[in-house]
PDB file with SEQRES, HELIX, SHEET and CRYST1 records, atoms N, CA, C and O in Angstrom:
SEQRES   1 A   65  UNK UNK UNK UNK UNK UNK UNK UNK UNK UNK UNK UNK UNK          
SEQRES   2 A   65  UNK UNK UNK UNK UNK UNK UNK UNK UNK UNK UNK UNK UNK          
SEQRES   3 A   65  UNK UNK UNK UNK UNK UNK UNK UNK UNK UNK UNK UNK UNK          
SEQRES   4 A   65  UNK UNK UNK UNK UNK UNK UNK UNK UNK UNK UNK UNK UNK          
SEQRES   5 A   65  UNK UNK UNK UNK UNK UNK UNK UNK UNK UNK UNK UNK UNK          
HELIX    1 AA1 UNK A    6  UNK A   17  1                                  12    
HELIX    2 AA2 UNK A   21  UNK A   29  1                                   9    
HELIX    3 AA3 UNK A   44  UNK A   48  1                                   5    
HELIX    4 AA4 UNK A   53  UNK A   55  5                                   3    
HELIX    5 AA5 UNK A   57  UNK A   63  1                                   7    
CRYST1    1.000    1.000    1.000  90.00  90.00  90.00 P 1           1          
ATOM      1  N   UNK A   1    -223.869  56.439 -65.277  1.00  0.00           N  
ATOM      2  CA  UNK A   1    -223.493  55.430 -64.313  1.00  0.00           C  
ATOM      3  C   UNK A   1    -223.015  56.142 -63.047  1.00  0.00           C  
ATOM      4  O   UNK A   1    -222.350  57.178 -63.082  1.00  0.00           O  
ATOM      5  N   UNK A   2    -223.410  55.499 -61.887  1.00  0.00           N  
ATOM      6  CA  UNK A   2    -223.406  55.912 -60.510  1.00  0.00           C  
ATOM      7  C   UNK A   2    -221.191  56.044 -60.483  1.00  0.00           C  
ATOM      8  O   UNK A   2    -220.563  55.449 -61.359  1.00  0.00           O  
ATOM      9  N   UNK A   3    -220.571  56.729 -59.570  1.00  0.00           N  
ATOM     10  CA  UNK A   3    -219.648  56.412 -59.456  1.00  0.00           C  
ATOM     11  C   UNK A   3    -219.041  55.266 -58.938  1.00  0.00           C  
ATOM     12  O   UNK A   3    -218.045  54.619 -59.263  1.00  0.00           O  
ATOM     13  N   UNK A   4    -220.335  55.117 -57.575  1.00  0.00           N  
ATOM     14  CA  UNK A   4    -219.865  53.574 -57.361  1.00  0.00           C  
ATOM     15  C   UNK A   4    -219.981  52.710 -57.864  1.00  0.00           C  
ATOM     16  O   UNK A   4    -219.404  51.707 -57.444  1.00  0.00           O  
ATOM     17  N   UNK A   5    -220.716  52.656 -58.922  1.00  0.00           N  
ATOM     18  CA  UNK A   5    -220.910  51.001 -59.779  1.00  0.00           C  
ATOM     19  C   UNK A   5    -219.606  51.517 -61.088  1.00  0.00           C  
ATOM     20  O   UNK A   5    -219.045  50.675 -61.789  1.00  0.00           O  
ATOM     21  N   UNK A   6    -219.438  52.411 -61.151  1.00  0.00           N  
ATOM     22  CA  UNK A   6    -217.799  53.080 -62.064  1.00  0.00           C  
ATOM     23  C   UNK A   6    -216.705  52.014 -61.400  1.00  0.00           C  
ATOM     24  O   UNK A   6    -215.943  51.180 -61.889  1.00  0.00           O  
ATOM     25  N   UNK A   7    -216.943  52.362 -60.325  1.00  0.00           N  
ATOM     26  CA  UNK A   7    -215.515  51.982 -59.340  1.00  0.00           C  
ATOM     27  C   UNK A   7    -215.351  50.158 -58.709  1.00  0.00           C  
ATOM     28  O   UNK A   7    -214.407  49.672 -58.086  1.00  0.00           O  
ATOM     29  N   UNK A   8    -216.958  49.328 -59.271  1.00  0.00           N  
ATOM     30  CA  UNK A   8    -217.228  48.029 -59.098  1.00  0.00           C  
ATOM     31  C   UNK A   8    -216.564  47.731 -59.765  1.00  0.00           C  
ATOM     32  O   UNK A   8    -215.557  47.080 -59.488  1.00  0.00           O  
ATOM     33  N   UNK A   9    -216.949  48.165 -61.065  1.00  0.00           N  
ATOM     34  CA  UNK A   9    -216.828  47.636 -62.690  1.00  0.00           C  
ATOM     35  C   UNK A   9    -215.330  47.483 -62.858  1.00  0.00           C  
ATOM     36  O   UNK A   9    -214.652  46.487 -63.112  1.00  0.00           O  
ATOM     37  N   UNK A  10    -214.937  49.002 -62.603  1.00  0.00           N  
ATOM     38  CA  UNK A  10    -213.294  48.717 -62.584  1.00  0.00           C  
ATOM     39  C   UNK A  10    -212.580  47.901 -61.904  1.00  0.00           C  
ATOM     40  O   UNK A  10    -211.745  47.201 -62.476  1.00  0.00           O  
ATOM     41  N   UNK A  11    -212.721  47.856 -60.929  1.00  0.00           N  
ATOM     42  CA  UNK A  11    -212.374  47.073 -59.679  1.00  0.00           C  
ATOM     43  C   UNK A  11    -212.989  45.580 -60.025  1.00  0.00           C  
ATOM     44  O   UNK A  11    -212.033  44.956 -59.564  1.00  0.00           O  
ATOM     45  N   UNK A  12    -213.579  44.896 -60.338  1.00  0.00           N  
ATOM     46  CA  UNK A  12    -214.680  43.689 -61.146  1.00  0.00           C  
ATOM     47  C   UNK A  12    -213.475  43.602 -62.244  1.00  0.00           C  
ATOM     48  O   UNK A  12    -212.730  42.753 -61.755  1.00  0.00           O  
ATOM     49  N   UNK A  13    -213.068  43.906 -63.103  1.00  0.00           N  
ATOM     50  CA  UNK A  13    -212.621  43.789 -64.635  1.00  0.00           C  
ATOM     51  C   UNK A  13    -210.630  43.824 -64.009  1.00  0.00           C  
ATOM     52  O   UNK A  13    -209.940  42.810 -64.117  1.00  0.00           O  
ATOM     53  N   UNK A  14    -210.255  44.703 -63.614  1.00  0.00           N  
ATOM     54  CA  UNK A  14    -208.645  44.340 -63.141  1.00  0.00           C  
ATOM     55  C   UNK A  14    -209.059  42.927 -62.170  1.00  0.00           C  
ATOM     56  O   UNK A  14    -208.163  42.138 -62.468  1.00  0.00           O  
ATOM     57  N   UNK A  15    -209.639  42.482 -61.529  1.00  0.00           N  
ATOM     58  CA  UNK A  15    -209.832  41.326 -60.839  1.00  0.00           C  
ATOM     59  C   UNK A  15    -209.673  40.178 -61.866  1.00  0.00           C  
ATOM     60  O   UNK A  15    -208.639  39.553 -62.102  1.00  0.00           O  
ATOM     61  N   UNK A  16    -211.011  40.003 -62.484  1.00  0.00           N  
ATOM     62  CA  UNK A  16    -210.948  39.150 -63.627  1.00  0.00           C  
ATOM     63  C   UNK A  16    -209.923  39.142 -64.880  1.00  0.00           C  
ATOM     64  O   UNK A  16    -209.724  38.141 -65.568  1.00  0.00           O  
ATOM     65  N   UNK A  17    -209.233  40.531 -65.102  1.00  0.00           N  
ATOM     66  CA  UNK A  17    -208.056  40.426 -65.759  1.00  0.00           C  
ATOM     67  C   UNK A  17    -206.974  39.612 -65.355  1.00  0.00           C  
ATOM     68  O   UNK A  17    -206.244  39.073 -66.186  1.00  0.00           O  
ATOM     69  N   UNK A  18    -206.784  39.456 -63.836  1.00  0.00           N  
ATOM     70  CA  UNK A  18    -205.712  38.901 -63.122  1.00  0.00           C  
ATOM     71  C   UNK A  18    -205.367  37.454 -63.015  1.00  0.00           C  
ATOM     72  O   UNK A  18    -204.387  36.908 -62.509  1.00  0.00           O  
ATOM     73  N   UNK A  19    -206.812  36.788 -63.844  1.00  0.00           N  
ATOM     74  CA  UNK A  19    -207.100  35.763 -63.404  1.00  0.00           C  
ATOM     75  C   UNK A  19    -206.014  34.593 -64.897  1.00  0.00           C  
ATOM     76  O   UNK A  19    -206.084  34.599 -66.126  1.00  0.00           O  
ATOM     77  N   UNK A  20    -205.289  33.905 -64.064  1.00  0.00           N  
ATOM     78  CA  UNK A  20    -204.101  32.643 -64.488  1.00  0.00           C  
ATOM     79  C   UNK A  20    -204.920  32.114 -65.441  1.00  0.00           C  
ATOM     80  O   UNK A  20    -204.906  30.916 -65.158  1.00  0.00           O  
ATOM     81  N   UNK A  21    -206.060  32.336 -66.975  1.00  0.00           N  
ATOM     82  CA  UNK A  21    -206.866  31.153 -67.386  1.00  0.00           C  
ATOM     83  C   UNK A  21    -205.947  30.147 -67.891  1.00  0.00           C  
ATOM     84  O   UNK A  21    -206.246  28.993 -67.584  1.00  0.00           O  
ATOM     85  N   UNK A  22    -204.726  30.334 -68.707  1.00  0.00           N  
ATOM     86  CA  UNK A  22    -204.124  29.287 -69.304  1.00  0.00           C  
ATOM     87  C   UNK A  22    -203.633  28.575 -68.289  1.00  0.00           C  
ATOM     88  O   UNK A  22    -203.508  27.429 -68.719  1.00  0.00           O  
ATOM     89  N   UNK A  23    -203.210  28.638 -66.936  1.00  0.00           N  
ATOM     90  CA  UNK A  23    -202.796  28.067 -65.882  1.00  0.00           C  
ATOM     91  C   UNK A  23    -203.624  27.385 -65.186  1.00  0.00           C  
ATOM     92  O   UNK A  23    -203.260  26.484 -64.430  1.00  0.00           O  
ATOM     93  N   UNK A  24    -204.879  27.747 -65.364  1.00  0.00           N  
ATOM     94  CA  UNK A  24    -206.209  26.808 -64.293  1.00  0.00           C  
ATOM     95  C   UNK A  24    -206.652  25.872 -65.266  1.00  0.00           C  
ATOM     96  O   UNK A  24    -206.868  24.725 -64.874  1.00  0.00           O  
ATOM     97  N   UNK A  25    -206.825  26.149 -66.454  1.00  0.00           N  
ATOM     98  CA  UNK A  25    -207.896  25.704 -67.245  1.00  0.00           C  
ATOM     99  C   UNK A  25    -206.830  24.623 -67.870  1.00  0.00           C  
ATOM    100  O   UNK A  25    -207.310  23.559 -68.260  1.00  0.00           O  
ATOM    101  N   UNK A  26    -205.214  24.854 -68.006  1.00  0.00           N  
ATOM    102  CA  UNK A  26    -204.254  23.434 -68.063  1.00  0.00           C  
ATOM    103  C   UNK A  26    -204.399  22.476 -66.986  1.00  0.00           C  
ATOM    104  O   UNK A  26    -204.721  21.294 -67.107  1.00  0.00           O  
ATOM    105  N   UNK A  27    -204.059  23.273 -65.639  1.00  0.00           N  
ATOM    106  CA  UNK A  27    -204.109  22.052 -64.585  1.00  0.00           C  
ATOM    107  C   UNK A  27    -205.710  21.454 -64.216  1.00  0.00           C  
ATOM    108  O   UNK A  27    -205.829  20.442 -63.525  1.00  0.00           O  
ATOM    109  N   UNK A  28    -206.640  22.027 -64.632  1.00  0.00           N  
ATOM    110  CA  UNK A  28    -208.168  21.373 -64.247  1.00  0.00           C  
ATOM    111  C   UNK A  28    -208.057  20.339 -65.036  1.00  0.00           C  
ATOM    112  O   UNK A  28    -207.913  19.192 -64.612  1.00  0.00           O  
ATOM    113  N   UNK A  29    -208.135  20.753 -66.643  1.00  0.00           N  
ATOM    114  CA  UNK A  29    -208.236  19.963 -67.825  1.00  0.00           C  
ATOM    115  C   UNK A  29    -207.188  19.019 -68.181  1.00  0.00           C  
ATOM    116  O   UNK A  29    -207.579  18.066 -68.856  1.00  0.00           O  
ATOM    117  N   UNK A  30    -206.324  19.042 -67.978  1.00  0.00           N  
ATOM    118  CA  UNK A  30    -205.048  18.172 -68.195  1.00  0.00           C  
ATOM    119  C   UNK A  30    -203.864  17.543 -67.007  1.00  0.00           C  
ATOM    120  O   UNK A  30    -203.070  16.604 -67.062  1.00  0.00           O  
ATOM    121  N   UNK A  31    -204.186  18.550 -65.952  1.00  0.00           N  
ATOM    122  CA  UNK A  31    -203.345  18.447 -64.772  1.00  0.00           C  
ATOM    123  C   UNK A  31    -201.508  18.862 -65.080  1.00  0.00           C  
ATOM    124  O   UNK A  31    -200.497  18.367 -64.580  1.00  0.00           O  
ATOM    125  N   UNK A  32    -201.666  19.881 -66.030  1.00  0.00           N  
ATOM    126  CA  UNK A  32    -200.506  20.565 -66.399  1.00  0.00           C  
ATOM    127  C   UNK A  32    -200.277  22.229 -66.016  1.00  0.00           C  
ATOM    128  O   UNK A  32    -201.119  23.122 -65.921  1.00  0.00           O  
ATOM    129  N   UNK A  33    -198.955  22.266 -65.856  1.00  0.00           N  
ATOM    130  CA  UNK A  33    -198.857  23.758 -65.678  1.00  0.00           C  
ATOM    131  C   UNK A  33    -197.747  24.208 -67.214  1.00  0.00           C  
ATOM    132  O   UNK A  33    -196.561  23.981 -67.454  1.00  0.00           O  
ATOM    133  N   UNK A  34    -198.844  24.923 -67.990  1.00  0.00           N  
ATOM    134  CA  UNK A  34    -198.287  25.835 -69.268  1.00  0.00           C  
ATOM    135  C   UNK A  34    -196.915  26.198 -69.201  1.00  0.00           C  
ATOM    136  O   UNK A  34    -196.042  25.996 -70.045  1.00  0.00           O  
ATOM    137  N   UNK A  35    -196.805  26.912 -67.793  1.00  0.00           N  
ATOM    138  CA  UNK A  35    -195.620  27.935 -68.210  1.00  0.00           C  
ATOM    139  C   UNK A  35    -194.209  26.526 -67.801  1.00  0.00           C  
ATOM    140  O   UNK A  35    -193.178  26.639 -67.138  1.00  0.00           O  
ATOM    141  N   UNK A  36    -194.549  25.815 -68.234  1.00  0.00           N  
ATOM    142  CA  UNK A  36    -193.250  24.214 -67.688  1.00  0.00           C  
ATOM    143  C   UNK A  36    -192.850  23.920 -68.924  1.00  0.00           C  
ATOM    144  O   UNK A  36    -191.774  23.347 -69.091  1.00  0.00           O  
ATOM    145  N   UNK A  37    -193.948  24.392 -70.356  1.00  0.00           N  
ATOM    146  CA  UNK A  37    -193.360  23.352 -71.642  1.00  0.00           C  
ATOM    147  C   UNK A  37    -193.883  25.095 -72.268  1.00  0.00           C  
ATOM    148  O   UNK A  37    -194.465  26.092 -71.842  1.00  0.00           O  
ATOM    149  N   UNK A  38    -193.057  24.481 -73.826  1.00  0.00           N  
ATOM    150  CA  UNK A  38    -193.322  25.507 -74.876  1.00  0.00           C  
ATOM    151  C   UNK A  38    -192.403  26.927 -74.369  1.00  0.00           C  
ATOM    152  O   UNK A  38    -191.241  26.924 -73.961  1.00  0.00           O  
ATOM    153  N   UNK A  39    -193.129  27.868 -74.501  1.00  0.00           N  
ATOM    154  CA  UNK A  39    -192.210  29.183 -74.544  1.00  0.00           C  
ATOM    155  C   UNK A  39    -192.523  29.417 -73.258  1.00  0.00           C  
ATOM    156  O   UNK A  39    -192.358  30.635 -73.184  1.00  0.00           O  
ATOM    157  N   UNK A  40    -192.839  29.080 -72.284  1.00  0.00           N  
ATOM    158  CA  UNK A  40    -193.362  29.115 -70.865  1.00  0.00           C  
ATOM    159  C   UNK A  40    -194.133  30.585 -70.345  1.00  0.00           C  
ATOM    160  O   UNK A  40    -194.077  31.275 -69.327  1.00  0.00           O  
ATOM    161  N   UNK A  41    -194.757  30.635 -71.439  1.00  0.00           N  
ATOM    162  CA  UNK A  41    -196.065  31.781 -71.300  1.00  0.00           C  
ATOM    163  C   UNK A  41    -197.312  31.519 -71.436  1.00  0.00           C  
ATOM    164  O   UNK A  41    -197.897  31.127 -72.447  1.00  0.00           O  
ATOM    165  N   UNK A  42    -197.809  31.786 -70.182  1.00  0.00           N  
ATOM    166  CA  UNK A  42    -198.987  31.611 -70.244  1.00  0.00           C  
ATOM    167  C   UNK A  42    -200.278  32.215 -70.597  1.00  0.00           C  
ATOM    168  O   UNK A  42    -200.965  32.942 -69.880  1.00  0.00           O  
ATOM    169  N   UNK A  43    -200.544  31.782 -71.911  1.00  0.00           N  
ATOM    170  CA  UNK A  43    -200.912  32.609 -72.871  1.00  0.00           C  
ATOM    171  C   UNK A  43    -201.424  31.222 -73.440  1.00  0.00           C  
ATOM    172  O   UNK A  43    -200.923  30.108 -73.283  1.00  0.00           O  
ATOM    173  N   UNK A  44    -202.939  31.718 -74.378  1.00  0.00           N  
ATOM    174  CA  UNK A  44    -203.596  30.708 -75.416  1.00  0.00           C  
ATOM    175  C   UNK A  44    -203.076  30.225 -76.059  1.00  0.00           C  
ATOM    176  O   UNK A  44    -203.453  29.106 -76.406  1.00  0.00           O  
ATOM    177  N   UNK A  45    -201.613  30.940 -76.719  1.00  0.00           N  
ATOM    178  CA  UNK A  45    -200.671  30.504 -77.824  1.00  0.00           C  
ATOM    179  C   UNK A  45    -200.087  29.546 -77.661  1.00  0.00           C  
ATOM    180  O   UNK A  45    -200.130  28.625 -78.477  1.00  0.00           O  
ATOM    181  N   UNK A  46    -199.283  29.500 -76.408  1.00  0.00           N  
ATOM    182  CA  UNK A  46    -199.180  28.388 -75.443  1.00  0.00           C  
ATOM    183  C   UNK A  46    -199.667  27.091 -75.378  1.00  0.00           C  
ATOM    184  O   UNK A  46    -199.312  25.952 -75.683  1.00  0.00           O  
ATOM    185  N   UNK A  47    -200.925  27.860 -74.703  1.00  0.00           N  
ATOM    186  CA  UNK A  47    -201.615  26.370 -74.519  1.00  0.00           C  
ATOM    187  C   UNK A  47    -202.369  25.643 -75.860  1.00  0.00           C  
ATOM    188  O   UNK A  47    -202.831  24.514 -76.024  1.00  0.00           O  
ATOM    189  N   UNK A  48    -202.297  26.493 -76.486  1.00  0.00           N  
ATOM    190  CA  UNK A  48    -202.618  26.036 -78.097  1.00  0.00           C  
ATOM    191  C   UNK A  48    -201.570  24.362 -78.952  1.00  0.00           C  
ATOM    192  O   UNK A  48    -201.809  23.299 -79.525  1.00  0.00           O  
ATOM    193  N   UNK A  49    -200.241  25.318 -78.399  1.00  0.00           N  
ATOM    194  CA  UNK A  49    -199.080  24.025 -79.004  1.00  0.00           C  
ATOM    195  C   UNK A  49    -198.621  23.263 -77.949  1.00  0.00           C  
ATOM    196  O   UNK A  49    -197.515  22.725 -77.886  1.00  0.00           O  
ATOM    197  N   UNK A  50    -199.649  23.224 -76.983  1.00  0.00           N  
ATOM    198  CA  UNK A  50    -199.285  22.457 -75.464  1.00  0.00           C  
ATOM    199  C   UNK A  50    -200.052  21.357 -75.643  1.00  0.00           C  
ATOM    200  O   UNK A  50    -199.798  20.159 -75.770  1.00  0.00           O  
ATOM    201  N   UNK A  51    -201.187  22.098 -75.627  1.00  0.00           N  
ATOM    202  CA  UNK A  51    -202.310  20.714 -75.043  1.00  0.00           C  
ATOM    203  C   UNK A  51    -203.359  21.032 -76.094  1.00  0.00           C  
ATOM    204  O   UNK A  51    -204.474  20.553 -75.887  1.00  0.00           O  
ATOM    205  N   UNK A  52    -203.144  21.931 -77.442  1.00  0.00           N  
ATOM    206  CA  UNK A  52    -204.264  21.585 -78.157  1.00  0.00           C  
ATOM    207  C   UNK A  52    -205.161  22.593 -78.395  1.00  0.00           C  
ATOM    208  O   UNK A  52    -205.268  23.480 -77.548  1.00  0.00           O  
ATOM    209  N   UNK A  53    -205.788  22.621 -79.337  1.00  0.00           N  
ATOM    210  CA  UNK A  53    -207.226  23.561 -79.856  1.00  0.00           C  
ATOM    211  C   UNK A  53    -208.470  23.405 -78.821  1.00  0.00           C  
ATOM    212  O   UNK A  53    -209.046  24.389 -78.358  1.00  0.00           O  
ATOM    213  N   UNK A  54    -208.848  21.976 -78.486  1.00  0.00           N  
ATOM    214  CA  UNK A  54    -210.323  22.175 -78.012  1.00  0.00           C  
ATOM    215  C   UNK A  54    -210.021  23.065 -76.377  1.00  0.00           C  
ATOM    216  O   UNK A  54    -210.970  23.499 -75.724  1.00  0.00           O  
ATOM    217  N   UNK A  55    -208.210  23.251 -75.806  1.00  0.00           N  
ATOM    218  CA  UNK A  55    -208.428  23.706 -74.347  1.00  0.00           C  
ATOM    219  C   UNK A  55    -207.605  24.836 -74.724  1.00  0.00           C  
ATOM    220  O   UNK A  55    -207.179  25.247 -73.644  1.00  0.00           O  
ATOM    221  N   UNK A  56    -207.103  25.630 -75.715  1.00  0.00           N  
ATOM    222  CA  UNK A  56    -206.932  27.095 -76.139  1.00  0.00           C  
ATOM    223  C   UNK A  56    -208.185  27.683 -76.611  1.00  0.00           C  
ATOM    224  O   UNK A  56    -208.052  28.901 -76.724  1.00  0.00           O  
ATOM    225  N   UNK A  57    -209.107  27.359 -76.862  1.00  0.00           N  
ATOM    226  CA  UNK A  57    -210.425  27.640 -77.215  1.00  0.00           C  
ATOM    227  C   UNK A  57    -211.000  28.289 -75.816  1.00  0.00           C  
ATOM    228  O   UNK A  57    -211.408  29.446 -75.915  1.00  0.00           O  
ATOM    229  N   UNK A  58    -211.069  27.718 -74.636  1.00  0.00           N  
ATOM    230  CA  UNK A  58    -211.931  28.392 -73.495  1.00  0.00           C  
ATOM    231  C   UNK A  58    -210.908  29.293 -73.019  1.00  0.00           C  
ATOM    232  O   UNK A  58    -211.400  30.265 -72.445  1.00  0.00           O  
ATOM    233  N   UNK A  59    -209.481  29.291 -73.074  1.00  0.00           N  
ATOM    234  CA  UNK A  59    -208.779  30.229 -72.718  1.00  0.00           C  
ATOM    235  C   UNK A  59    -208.514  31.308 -73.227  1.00  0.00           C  
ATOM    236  O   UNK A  59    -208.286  32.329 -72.579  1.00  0.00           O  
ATOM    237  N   UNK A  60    -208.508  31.197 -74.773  1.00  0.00           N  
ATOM    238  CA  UNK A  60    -208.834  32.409 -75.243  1.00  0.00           C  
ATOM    239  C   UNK A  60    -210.033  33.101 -75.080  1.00  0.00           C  
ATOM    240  O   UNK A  60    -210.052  34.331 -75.103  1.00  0.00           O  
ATOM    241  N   UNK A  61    -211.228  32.300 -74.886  1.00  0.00           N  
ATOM    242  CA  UNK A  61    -212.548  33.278 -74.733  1.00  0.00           C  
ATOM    243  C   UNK A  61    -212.353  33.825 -73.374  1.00  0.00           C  
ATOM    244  O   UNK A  61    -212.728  34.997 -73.325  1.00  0.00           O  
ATOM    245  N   UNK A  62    -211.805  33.287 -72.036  1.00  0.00           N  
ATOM    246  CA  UNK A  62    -211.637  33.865 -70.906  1.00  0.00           C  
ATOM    247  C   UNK A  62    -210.575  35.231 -71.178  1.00  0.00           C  
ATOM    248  O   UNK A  62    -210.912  36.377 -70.877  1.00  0.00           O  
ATOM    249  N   UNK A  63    -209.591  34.975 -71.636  1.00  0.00           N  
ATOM    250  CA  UNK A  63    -208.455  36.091 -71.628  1.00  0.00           C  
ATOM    251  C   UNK A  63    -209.210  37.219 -72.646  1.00  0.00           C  
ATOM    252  O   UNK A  63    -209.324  38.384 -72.264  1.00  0.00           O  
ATOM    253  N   UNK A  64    -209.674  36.823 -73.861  1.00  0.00           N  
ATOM    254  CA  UNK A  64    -210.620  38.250 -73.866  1.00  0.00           C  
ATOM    255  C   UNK A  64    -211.671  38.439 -73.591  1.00  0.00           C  
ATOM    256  O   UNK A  64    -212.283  39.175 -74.365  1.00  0.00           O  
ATOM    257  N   UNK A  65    -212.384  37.926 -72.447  1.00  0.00           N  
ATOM    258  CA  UNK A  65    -213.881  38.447 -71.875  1.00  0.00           C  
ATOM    259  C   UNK A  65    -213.153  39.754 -70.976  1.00  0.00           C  
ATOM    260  O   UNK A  65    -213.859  40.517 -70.316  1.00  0.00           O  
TER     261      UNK A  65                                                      
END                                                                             
C-alpha cells in the first residue's frame, strides 16, 4: 500500500471512529439524546435499555465497523 492511501485509511477510520452513532441514530430514530437517561453513555448498551434491540442493533454494527 502506497503511503498515501496508508495515511487516507488512517485518517478515514479515526474520522469514522469519532462518529456519536448512539447519539444520531437515538435522535433520528426516536428524537432522543442517550446520554439524558440510563448510565448516560453513549454506547449500544445504552441504547439497548433506552430505546430497545431493533435501534442498538444498527449502533452496534456502526461502533464496530
Amino acid at each position: 500500500m502506497s503511503p498515501l492511501l496508508t495515511a487516507m485509511v488512517i485518517i478515514g477510520s479515526y474520522i469514522l471512529g469519532s462518529v456519536p452513532s448512539a447519539v444520531w441514530v437515538g435522535k433520528l430514530v426516536h428524537g432522543v439524546d442517550v446520554r439524558e437517561y440510563g448510565s448516560g453513555n453513549a454506547g449500544a448498551t445504552n441504547v439497548f435499555r433506552i430505546l430497545g434491540w431493533k435501534t442498538a442493533i444498527p449502533v452496534l454494527l456502526i461502533d464496530a465497523g
